[in-house]
C-alpha positions in Angstrom: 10.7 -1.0 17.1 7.0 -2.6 17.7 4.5 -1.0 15.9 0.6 -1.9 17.3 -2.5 0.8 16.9 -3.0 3.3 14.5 -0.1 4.0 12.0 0.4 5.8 9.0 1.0 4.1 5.1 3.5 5.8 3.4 3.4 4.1 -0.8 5.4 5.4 -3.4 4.5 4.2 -6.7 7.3 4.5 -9.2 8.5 2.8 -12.4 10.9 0.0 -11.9 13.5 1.7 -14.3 13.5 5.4 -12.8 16.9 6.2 -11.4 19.3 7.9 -8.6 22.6 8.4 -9.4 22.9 5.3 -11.6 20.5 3.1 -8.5 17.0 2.3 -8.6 14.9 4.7 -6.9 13.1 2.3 -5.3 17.0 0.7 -3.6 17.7 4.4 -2.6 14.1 5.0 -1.2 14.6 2.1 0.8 18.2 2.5 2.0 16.9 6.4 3.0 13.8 4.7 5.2 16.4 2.3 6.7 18.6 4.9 7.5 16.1 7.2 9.2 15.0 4.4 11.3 11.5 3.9 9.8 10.0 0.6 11.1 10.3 -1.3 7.4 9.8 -1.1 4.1 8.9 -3.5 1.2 9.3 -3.3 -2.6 6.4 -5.0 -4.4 7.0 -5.0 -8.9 3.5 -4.7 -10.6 2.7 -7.2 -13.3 0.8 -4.6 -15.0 -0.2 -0.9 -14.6 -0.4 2.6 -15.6 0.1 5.5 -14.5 -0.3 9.5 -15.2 1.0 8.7 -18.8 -2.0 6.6 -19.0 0.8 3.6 -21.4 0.3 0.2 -20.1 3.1 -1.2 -18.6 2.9 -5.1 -18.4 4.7 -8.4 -18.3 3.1 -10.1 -21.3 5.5 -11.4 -23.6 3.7 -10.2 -26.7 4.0 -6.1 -24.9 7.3 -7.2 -23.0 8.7 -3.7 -20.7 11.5 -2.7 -18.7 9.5 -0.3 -16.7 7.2 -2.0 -14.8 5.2 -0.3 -11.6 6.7 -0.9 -8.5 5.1 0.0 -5.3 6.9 0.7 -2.0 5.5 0.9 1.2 6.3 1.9 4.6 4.5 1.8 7.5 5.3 3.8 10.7 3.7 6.9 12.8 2.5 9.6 11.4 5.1 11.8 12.9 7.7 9.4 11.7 6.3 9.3 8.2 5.6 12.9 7.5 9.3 13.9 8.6 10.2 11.6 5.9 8.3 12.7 3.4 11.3 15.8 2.5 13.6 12.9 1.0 11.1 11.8 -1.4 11.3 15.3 -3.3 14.4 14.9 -4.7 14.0 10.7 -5.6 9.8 10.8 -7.1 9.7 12.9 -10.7 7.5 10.8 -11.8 5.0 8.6 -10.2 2.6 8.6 -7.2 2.9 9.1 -3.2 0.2 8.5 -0.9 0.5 8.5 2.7 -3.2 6.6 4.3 -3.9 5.8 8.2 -3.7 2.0 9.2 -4.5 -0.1 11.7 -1.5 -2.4 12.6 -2.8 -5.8 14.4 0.6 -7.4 14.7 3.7 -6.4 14.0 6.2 -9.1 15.1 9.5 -9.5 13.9 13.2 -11.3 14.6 16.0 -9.0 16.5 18.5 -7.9 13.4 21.5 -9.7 13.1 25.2 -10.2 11.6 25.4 -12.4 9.1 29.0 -13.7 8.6 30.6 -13.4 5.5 30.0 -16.1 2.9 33.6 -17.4 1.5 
């Protein structure tokens, strides 16, 4: 899929320890978006952060956490987007989702393909 024009940003903003059935939320947000046949989606971990708790999160050794904020974000259409919006109920309890029109400039990627199995 080639994405050029006006899109839609779709971020989630979670804690990097919230769960799904024993699974990151963040893996299962982005197996969902792969599975719908969004156009992509990338996990970025915070260094440091807070959220609606308004507790500092950070990597400092001295304040050392497991729950750091992670950010993920997809970009497709609108119409693409919203209709995924539905499986993020179940998934976000906590956190932030914001959905924000872009401009995509380029979008250019590689075809996908098999990778043989590594012995």
């Amino acid at each position: 899929m080639t994405l050029d024009g006006i899109a839609t940003r779709l971020t989630v903003y979670v804690g990097e320890s919230d769960q799904w059935h024993h699974r990151p939320v963040y893996t299962e947000i982005v197996h969902r978006a792969h599975a719908a046949g969004l156009a992509g989606a990338s996990v970025f971990r915070g260094l440091e952060g807070f959220g609606h708790s308004s507790r500092i999160h950070t990597t400092r050794v001295l304040a050392l956490t497991e729950d750091l904020p992670v950010a993920i974000v997809i970009v497709d259409s609108e119409t693409r987007i919203r209709a995924f919006l539905p499986s993020l109920d179940e998934l976000v309890h906590g956190g932030l989702v914001t959905i924000e029109p872009v401009e995509v400039v380029r979008h250019v990627g590689t075809p996908p393909t098999d990778h043989p199995a590594t012995t």
